[in-house]
LUMLUM-17840 format. One record per residue (C-alpha): residue in three letters; x, z, y negated. Coordinates in nm, 4 decimals, decimal comma, padded with zeros to 6 digits. Each point is the difference from the previous one (the first is absolute). Example, Ala and Ser with C-alpha at 12.3 -4.5 7.8 and 13.67 -1.06 7.14 Angstrom:
2
atom aa ALA | east 01,2300 | up 00,7800 | north 00,4500
atom aa SER | east 00,1370 | up -00,0660 | north -00,3440
END
This chain:
363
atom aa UNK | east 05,9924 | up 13,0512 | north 05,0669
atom aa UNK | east -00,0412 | up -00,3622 | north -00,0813
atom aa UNK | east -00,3326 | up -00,1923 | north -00,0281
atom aa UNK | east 00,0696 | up -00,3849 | north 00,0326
atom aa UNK | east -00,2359 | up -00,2920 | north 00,1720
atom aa UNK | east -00,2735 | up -00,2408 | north -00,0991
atom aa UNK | east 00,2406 | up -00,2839 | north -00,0452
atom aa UNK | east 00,3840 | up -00,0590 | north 00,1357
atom aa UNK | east 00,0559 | up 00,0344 | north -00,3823
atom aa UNK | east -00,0694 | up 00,3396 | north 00,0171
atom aa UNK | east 00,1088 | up 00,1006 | north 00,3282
atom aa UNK | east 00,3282 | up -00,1377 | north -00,0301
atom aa UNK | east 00,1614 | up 00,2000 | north -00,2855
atom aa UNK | east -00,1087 | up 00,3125 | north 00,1495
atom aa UNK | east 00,1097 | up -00,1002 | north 00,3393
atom aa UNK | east 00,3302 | up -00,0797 | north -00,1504
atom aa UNK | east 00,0008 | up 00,3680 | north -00,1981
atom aa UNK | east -00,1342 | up 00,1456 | north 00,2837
atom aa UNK | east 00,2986 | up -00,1138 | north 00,2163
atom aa UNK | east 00,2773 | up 00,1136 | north -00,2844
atom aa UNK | east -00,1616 | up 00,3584 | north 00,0039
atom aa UNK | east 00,0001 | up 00,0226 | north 00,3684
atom aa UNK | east 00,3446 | up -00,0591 | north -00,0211
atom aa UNK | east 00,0794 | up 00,2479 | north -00,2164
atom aa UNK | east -00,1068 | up 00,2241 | north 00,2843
atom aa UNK | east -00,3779 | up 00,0412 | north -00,1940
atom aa UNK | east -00,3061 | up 00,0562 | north 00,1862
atom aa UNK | east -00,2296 | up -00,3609 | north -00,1237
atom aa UNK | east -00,3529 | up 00,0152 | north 00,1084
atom aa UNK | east -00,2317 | up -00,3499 | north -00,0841
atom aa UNK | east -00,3509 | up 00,0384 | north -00,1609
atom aa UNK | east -00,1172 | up -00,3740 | north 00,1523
atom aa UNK | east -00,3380 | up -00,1395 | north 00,0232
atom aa UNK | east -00,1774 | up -00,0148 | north 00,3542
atom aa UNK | east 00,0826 | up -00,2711 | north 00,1822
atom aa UNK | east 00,2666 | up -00,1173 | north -00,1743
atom aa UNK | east 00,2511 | up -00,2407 | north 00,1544
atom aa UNK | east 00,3080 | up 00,2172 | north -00,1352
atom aa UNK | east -00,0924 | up 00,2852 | north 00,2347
atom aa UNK | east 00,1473 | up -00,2100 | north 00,2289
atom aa UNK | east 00,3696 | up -00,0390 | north -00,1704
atom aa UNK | east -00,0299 | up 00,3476 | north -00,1009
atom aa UNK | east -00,0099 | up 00,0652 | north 00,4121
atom aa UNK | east 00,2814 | up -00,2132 | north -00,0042
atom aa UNK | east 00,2146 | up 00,2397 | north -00,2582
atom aa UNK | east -00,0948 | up 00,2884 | north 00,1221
atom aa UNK | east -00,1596 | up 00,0860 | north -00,2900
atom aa UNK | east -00,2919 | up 00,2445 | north -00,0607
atom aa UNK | east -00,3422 | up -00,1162 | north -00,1221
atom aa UNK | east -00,3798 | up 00,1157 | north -00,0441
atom aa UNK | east -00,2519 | up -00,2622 | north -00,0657
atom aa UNK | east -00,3009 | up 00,0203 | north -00,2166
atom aa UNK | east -00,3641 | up -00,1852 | north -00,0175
atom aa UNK | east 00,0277 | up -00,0778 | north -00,3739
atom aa UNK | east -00,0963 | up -00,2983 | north -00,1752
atom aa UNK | east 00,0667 | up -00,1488 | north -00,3915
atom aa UNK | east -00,2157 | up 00,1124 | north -00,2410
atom aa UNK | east -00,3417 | up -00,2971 | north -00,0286
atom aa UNK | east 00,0369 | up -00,2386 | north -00,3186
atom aa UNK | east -00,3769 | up -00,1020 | north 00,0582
atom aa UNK | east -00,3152 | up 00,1976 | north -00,0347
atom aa UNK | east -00,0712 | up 00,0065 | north 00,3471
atom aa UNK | east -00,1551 | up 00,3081 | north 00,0548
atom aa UNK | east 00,0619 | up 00,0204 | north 00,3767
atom aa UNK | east 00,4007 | up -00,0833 | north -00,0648
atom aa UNK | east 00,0214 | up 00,2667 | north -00,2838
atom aa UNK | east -00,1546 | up 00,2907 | north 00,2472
atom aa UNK | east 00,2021 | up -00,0889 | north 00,3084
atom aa UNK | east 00,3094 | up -00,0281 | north -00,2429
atom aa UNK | east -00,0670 | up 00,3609 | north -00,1600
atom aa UNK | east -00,1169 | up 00,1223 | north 00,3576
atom aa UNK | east 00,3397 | up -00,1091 | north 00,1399
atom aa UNK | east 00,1715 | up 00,1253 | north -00,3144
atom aa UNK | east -00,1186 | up 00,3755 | north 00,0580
atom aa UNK | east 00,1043 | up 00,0119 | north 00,3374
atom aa UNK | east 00,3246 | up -00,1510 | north -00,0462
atom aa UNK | east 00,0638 | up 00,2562 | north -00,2661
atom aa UNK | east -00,1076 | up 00,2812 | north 00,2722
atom aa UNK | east 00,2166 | up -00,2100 | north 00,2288
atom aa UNK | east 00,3376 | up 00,0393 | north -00,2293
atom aa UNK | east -00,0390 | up 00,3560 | north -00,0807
atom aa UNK | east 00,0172 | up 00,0641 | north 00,3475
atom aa UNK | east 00,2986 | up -00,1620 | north 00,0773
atom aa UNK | east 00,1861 | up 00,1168 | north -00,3586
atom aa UNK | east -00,0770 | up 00,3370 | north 00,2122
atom aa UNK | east 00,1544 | up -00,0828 | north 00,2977
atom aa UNK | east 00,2579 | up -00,2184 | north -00,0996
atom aa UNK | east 00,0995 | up 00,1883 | north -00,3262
atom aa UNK | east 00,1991 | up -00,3054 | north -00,1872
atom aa UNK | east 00,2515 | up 00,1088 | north -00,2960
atom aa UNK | east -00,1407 | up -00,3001 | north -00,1663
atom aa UNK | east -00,2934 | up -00,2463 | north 00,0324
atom aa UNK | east 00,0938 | up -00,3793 | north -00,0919
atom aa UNK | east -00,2364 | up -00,2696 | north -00,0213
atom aa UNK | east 00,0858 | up -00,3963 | north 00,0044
atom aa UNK | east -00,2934 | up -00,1297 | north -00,1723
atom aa UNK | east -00,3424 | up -00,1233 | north 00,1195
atom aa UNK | east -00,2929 | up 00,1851 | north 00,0627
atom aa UNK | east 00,1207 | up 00,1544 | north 00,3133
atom aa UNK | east 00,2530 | up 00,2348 | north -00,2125
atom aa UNK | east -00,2714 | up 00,1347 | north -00,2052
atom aa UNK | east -00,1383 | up 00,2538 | north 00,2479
atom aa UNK | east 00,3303 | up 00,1311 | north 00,0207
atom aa UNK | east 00,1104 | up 00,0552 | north -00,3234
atom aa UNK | east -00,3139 | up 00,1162 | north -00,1420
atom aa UNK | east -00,0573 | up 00,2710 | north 00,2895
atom aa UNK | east 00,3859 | up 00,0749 | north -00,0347
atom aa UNK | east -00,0188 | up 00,0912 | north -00,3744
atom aa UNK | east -00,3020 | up 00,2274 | north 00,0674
atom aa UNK | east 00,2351 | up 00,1484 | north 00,2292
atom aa UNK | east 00,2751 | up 00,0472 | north -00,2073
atom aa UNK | east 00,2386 | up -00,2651 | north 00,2023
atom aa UNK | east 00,2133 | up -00,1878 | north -00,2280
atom aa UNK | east -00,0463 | up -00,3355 | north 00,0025
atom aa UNK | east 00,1243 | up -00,3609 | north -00,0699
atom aa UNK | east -00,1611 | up -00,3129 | north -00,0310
atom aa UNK | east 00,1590 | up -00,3957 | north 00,0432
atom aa UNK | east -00,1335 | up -00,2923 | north -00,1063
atom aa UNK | east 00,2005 | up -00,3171 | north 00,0789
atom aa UNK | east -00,2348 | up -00,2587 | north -00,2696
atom aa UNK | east 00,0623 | up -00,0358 | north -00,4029
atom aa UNK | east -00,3578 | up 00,0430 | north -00,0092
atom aa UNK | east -00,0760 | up 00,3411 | north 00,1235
atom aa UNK | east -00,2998 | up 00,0323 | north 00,2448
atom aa UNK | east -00,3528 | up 00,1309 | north -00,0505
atom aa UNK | east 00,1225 | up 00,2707 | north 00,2732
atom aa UNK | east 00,3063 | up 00,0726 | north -00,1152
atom aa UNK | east -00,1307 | up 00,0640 | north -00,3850
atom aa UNK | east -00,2517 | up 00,2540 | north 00,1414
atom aa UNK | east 00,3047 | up 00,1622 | north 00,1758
atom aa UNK | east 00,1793 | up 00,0100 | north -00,2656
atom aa UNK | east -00,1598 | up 00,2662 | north -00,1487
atom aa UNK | east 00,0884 | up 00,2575 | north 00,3127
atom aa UNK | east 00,3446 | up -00,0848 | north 00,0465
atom aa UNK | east 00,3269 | up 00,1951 | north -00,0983
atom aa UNK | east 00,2165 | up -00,3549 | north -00,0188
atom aa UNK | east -00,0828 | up -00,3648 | north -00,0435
atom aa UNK | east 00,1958 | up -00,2835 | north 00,1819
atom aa UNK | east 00,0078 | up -00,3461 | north -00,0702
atom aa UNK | east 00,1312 | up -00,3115 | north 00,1843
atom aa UNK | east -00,0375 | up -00,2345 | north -00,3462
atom aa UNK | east 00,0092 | up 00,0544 | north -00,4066
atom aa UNK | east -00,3871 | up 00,0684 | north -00,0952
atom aa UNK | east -00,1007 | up -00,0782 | north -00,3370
atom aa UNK | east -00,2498 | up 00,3205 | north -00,0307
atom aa UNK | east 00,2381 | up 00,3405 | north 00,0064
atom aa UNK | east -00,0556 | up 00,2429 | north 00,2640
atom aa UNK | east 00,0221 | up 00,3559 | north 00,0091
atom aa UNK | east 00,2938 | up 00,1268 | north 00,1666
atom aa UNK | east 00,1071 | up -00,3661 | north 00,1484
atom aa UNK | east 00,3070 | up -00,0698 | north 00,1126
atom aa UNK | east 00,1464 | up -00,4059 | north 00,0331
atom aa UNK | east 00,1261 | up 00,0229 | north 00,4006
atom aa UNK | east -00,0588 | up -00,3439 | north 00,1900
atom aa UNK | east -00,2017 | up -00,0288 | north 00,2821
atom aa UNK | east 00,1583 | up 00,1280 | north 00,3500
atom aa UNK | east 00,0849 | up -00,2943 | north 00,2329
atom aa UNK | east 00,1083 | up 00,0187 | north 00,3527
atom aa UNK | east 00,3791 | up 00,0921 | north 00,0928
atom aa UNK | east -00,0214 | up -00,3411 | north 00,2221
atom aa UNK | east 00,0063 | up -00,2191 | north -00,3619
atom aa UNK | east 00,3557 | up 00,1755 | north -00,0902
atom aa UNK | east 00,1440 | up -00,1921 | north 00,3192
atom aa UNK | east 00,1277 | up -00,3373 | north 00,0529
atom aa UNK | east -00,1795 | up -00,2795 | north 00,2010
atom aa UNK | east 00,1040 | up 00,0648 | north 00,3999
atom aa UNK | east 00,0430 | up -00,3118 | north 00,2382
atom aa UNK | east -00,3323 | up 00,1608 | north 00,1840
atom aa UNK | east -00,1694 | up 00,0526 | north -00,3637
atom aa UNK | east 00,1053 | up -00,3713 | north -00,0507
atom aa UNK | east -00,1432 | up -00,1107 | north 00,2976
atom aa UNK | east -00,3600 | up 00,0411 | north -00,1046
atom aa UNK | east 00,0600 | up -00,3180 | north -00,1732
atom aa UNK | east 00,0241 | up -00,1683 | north 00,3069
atom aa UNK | east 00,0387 | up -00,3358 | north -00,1838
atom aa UNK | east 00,2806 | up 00,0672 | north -00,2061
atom aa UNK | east 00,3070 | up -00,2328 | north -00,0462
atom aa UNK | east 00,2824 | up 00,0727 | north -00,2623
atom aa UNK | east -00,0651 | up -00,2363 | north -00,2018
atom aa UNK | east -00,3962 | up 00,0322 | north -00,0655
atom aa UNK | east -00,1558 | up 00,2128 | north -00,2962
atom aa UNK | east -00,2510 | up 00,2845 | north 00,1302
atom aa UNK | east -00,3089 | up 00,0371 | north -00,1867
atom aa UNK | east -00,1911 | up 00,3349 | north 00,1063
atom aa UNK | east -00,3906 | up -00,0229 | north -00,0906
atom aa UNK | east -00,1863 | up 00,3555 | north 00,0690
atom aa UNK | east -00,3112 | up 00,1499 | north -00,1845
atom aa UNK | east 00,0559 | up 00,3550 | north 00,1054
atom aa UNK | east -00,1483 | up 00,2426 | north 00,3264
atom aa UNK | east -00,3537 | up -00,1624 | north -00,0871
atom aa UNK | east 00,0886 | up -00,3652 | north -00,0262
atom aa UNK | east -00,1223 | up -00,2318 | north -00,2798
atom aa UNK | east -00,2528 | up -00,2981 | north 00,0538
atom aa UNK | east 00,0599 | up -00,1710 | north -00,3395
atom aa UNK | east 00,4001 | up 00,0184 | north 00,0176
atom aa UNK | east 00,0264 | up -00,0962 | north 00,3872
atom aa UNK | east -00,2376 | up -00,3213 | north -00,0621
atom aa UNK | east 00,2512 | up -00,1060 | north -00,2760
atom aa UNK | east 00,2986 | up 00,1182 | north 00,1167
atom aa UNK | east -00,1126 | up -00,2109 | north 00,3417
atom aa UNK | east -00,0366 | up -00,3142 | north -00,1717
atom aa UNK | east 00,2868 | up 00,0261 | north -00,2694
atom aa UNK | east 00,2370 | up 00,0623 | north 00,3026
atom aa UNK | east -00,1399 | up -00,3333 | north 00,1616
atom aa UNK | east 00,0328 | up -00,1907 | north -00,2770
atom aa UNK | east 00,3596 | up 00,0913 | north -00,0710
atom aa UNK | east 00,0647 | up -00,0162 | north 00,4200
atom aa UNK | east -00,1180 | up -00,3737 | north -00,0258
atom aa UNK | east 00,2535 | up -00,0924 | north -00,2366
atom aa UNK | east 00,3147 | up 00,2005 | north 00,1435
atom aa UNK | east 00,1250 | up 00,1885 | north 00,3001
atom aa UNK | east 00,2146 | up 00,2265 | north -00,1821
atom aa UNK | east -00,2751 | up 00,3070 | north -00,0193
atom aa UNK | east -00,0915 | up 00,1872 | north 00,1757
atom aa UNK | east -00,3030 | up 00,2353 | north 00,0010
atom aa UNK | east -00,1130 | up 00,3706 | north 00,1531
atom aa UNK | east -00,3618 | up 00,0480 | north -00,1066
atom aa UNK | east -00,1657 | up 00,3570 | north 00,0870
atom aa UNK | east -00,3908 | up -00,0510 | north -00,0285
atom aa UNK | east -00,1344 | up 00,3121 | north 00,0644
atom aa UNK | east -00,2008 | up 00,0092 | north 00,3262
atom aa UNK | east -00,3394 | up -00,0988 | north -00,2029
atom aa UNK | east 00,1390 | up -00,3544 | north -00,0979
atom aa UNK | east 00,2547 | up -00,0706 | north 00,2669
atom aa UNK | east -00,2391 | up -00,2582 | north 00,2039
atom aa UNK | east -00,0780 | up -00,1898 | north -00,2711
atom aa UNK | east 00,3469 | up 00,0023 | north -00,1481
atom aa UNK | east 00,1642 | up -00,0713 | north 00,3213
atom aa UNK | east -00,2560 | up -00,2823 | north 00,0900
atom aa UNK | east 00,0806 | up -00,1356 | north -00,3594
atom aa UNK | east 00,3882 | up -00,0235 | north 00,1119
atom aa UNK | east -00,0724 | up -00,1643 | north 00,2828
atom aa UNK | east 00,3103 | up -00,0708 | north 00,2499
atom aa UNK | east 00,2324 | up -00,0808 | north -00,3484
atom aa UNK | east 00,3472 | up 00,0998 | north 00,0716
atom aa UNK | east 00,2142 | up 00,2041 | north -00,2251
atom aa UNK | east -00,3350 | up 00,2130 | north -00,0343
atom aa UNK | east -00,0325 | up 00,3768 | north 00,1352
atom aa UNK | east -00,3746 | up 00,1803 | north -00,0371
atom aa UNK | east -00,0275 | up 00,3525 | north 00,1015
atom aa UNK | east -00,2561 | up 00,2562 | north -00,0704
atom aa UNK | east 00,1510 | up 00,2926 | north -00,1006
atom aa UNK | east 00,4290 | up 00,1316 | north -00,0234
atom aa UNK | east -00,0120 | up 00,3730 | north 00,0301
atom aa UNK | east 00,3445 | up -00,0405 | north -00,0726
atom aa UNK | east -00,0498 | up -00,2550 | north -00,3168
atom aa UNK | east 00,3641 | up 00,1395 | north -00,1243
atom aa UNK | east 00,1716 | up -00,2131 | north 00,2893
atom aa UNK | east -00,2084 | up -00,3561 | north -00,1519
atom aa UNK | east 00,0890 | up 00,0600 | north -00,3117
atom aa UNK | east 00,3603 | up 00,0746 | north 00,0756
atom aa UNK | east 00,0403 | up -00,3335 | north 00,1102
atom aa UNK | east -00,2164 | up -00,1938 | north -00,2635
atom aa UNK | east 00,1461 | up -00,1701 | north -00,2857
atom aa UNK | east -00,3200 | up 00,0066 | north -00,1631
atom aa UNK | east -00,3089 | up 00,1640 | north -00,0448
atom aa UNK | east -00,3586 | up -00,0579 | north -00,0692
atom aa UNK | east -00,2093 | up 00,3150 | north 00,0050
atom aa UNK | east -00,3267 | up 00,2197 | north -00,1513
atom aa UNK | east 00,1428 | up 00,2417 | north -00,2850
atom aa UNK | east -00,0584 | up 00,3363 | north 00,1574
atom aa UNK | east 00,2415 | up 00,2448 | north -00,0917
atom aa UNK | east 00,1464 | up 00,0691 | north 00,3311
atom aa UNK | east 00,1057 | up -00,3450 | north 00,0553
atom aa UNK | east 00,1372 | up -00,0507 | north -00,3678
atom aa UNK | east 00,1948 | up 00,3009 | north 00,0656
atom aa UNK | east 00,1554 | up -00,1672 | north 00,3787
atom aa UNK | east 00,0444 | up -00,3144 | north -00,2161
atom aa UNK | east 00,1675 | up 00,1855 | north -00,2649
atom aa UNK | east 00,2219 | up 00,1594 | north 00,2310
atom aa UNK | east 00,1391 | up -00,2973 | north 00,1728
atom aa UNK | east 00,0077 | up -00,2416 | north -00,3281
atom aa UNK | east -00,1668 | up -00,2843 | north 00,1551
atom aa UNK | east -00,1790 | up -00,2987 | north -00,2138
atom aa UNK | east -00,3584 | up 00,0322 | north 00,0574
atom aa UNK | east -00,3234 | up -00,1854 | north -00,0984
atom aa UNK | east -00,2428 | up 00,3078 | north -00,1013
atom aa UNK | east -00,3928 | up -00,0422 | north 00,0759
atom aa UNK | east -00,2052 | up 00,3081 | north -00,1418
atom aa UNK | east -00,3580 | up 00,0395 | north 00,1555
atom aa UNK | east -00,2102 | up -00,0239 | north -00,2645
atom aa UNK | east -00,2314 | up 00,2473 | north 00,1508
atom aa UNK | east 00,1915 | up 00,3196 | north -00,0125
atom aa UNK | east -00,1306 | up 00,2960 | north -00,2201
atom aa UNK | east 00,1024 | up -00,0406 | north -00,3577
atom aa UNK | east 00,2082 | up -00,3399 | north 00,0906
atom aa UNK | east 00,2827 | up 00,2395 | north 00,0458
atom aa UNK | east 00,1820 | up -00,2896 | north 00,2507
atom aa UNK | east 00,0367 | up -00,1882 | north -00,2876
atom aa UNK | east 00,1869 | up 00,2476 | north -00,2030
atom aa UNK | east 00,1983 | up 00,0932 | north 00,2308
atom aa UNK | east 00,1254 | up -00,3631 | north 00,0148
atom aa UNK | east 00,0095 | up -00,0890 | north -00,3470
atom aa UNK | east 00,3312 | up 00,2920 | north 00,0124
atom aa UNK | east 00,1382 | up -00,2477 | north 00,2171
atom aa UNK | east -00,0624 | up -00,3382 | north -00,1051
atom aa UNK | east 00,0996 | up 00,1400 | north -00,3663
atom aa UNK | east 00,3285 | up 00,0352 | north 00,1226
atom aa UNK | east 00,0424 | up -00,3361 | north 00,1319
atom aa UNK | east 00,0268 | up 00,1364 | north 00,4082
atom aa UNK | east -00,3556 | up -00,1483 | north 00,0959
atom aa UNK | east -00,2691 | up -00,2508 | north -00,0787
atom aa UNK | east -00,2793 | up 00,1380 | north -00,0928
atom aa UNK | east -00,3267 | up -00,1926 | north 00,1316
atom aa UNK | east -00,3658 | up 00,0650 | north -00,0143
atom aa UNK | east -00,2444 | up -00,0688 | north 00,2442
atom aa UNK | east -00,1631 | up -00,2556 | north -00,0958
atom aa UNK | east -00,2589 | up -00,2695 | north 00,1572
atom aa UNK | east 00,3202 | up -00,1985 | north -00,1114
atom aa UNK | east 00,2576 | up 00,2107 | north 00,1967
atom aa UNK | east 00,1194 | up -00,2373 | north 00,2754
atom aa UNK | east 00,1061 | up -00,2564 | north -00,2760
atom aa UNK | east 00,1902 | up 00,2597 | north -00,2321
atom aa UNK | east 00,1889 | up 00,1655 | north 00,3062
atom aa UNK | east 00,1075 | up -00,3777 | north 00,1346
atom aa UNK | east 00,1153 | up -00,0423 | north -00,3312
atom aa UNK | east 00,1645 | up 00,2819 | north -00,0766
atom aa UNK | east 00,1814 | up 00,0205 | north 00,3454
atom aa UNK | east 00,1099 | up -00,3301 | north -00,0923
atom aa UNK | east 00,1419 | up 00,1234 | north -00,3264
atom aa UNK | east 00,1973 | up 00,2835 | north 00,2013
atom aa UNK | east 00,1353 | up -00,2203 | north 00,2855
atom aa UNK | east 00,1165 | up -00,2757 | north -00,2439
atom aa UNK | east 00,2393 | up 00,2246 | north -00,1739
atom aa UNK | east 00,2371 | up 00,2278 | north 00,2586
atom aa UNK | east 00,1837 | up 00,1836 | north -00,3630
atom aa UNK | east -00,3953 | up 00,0702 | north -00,0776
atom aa UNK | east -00,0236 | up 00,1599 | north 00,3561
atom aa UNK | east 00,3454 | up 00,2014 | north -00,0883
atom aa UNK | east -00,1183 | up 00,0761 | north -00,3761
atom aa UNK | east -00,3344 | up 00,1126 | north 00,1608
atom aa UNK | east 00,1879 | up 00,2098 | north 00,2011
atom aa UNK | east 00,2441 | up 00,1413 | north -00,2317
atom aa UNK | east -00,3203 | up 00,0985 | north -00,2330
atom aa UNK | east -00,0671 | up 00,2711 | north 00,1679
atom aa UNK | east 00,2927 | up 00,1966 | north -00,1451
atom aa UNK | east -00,2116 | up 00,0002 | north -00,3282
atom aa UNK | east -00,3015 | up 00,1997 | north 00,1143
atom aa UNK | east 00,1956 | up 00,3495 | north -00,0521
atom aa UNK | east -00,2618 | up 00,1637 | north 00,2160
atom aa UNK | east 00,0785 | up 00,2836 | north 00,2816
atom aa UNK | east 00,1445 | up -00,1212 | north 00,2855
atom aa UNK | east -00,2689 | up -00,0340 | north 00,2652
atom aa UNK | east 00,2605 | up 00,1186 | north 00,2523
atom aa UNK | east 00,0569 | up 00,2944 | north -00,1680
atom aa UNK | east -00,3594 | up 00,1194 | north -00,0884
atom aa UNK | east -00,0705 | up 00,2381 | north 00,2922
atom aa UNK | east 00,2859 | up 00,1573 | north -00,0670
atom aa UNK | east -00,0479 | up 00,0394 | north -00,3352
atom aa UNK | east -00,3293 | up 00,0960 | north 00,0497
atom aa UNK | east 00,0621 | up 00,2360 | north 00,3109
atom aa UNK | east 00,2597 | up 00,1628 | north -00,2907
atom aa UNK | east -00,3332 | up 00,0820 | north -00,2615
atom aa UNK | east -00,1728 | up 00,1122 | north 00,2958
atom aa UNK | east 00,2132 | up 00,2549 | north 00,1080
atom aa UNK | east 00,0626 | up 00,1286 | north -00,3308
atom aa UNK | east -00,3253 | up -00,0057 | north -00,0907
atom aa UNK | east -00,0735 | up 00,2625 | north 00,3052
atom aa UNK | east 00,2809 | up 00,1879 | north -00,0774
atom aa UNK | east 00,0454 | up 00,3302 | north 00,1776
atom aa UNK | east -00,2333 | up -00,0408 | north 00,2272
atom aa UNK | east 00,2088 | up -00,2967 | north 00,2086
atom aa UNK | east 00,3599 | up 00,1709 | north -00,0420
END
């Protein structure tokens, strides 16, 4: 039993573990939050899934946010002892954010083994309280604080990342000539107002000065209006909303400016490509930038912050990249100096713990 949603950050490694079990010839059911979007690609795989009416625990004093959360909290509890009864899972694994915490906690009381991932180098406020139920601790990236019982895995990408670029996957950059350099700009499943307004005008500033770029921008559907309007009818220029399929964009880029999440790092990581890193500033515990500083120490990204000054530093810095092609290849060949778990290889490794961790009960 896997519990995985909130963001595509979360849902994605346990999609992609979910997928490496199920081939194994294990029965996978998904703990997902009502509503969710990734019902629908769980449809899709044939894949089992209950949903749940949880929300994250309130950082406010809102007294009328704190009762609906602990309100929702009982009954989700009630909710996953029900189906631990029905579905009797050798093992319980969470992949971090709040909607995993119903599941481990109710599964310890149970006396389900468990396993919690946590993609970040700053663990989250859910995953910490987890921590303290769980048989075995996974992580995507090094964390400074030691945790009981962890484990150094990677974080599970798709299987579609471990394939080359097909003419149809090329195709989505419609625009593409041989001898043009592809620059990819995405803020992840949510989108990312402060990146897309200066990714937008960095790529028009380089665009008025040569033909020889080209760009694929995915907005999010919140900004992609306003980004699109901001584009105008400028050639050499794609703007789409949202790439279920981001692996087949990125395939084709040469580089890549992006948010830090730990998902994306990992598909970055996987594929070697030069990238331009953007952490939101906003996330709990500034965990985005962490996980980029592992990067950019290595010499595979840029490391930016997101500042008022941001269009300026990423038209500069782009510049710095594009003016050198052995930076580009240097950039490139960086990657080899992380020594971190192969992203590719991280469901299986982790579908490996899992199954010994339930032992007889799967054989």
């Amino acid at each position: 039993m896997i519990a995985a949603g909130g963001t595509g950050g979360h849902f994605y490694p346990g999609f992609a573990l979910g997928k490496e079990l199920a081939s194994r010839g294990r029965d996978v059911v998904f703990i997902i939050k009502r509503g969710s979007a990734s019902a629908k690609l769980l449809e899709e795989n044939e894949l089992l899934y209950q949903e749940i009416d949880f929300v994250s625990m309130p950082r406010g004093k809102n007294i009328f946010k704190w009762i609906d959360f602990l309100w929702k909290l009982l009954l989700s509890i009630l909710e996953m002892k029900r189906f631990i009864k029905s579905y009797k899972p050798a093992v319980c694994i969470g992949m971090g954010g709040y909607i995993s915490f119903p599941l481990i906690f109710t599964a310890h009381l149970m006396g389900v083994k468990t396993a919690v991932h946590d993609s970040n180098a700053k663990i989250g406020l859910a995953n910490r309280i987890c921590s303290r139920f769980t048989d075995m601790f996974l992580l995507g990236l090094p964390v400074e604080k030691k945790i009981k019982n962890s484990y150094l895995v990677g974080t599970p990408i798709r299987e579609e990342f471990r394939l080359k670029a097909s003419v149809e996957e090329r195709n989505y950059w419609t625009f593409v000539t041989d001898f043009a350099i592809n620059i990819l700009i995405f803020g992840g499943s949510g989108g990312a107002r402060s990146l897309n307004l200066a990714a937008a005008a960095t790529a028009k500033d380089l665009l008025s000065k040569t033909q020889r770029l080209h760009f694929l921008h995915v907005t999010g559907v919140r900004d992609y209006e306003e980004i699109k309007n901001i584009y105008g009818d400028m050639e050499h220029v794609e703007v789409i909303s949202y790439a279920e399929d981001i692996h087949a964009l990125m395939k084709a880029a040469h580089i890549i400016v992006a948010r830090a999440g730990a998902s994306s790092l990992a598909e970055i990581y996987s594929m070697a490509k030069p990238a331009v890193i953007i952490p939101y500033p906003y996330a709990s515990e500034n965990h985005q930038y962490y996980n980029a500083k592992i990067f950019a120490d290595a010499g595979c990204v840029k490391l930016l912050k997101d500042t008022p000054n941001l269009a300026a530093d990423l038209d500069r810095t782009l510049r710095e990249i594009l003016s050198s092609p052995k930076g580009i290849k240097e950039m490139s060949a960086n990657f080899e100096k992380l020594n971190l778990p192969n992203p590719l290889k991280a469901a299986g490794r982790i579908a490996d713990m899992a199954e010994a961790l339930a032992g007889a009960r799967i054989r």
